[in-house]
Steps between C-alpha positions, in 0.01 A plus 500: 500500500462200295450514087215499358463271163310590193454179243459534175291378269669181291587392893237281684306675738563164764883706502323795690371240762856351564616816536204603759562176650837571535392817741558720176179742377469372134226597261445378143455731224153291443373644879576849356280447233834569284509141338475672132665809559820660322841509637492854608181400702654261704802708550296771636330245742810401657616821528220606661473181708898525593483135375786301371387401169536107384519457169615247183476786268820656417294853349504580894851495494541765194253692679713489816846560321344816360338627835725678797219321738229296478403127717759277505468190213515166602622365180420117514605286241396147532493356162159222411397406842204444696360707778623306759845483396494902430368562853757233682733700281410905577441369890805331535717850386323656704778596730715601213196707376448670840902563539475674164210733590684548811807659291204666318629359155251583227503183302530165640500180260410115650616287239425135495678250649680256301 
């Protein structure tokens, strides 16, 4: 079965389209109507969703370190740049980011290129 990708809220939701049109089912915290909710919110929607959950914000990963389960966290960490370079950047690990769900590992971190 293929993942499933929740995006968070600081990402743009034109990320959740790349992934779709990647053949991925993406959603946007903004279609959940969860644009201004908390941390523990969002968590709960992935979980419930069995959604990978892309993130820049590093409270997910406390969350996670202190959890025996929960979604995975797509950690992404792409410095000041625009949405175009952010998505070229999150598509283009793609294959790392699917070979790390794959070996189910609960935090996964796409740094910037340099």
């Amino acid at each position: 079965m293929s993942p499933r990708f929740l995006i968070d809220a600081q990402l743009p939701p034109a990320l959740a389209e790349a992934f779709r049109h990647a053949g991925f089912d993406a959603v946007h915290v903004a279609d959940l109507g969860l644009l201004s909710a908390t941390d523990r919110q969002i968590w709960s929607a992935a979980v419930e969703q069995s959604a990978a959950l892309v993130t820049k914000d590093r409270d997910f990963l406390m969350i996670r370190a202190a959890s025996d389960s929960g979604p995975t966290i797509i950690w992404i960490r792409s410095g000041n740049v625009g949405n175009r370079g952010l998505i070229d950047q999150v598509t283009g690990a793609l294959p790392a980011i699917l070979a790390a769900i794959e070996r189910q590992e609960a935090v996964i971190e796409v740094a910037a290129r340099r």
